[in-house]
C-alpha positions in Angstrom: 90.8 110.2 101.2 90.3 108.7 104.7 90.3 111.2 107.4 93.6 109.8 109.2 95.5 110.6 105.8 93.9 114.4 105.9 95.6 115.0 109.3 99.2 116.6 108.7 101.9 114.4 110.1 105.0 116.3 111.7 107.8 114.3 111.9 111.4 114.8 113.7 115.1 113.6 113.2 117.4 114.6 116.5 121.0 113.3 116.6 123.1 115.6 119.1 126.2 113.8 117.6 125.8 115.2 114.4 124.2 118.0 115.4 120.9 117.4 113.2 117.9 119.0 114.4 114.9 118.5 111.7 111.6 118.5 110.6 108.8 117.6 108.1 105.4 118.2 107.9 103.0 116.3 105.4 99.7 117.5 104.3 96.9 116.4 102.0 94.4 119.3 100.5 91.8 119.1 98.3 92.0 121.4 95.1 89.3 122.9 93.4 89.2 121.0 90.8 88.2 117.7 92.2 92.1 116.3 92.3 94.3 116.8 95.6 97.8 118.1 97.0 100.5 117.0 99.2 102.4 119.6 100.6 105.6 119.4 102.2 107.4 121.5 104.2 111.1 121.0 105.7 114.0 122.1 106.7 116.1 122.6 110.3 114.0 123.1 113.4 114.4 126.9 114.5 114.2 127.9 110.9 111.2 128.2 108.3 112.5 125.6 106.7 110.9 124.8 102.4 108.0 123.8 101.1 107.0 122.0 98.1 103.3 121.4 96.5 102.5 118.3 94.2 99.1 118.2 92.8 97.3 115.4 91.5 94.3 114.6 89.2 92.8 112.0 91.8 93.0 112.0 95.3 93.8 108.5 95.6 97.0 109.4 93.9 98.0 112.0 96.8 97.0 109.6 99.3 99.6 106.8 97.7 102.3 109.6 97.1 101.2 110.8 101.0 101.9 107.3 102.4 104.9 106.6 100.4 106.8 109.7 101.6 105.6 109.3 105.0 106.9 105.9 105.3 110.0 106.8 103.0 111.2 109.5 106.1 110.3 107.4 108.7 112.8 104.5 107.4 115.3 107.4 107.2 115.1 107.9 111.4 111.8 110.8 111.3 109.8 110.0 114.3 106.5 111.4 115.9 107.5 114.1 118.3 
């Protein structure tokens, strides 16, 4: 794990015409076991939004799943606040 992919990104999508106001937060965490994390967290900004974990036996696994959502939301309109 590099230490720019250990830094949570927060992301935004704002449209006033279709009155969308979200976020998403990604993370990367070690476990205890030697294997990694990515934890995501959602929902409508204002609100506590969900969260989901996905652990993995290598961390080079989270990283890839890490990168791949990341770049999955910001094709969808997510941008750095």
């Amino acid at each position: 794990m590099t230490e720019i992919e250990t830094r949570p990104i927060h992301l935004r999508r704002i449209d006033p015409s279709r009155n969308m106001r979200r976020f998403y937060v990604l993370a990367v965490q070690p476990t205890l076991f030697g294997g990694a994390s990515v934890i995501r967290h959602w929902g409508r900004i204002g609100t506590n939004g969900q969260a989901k974990i996905e652990t993995f036996d290598r961390p080079d696994e989270a990283d890839g799943a890490f990168m791949r959502l990341a770049r999955a939301k910001r094709r969808r309109g997510y941008a750095d606040p």
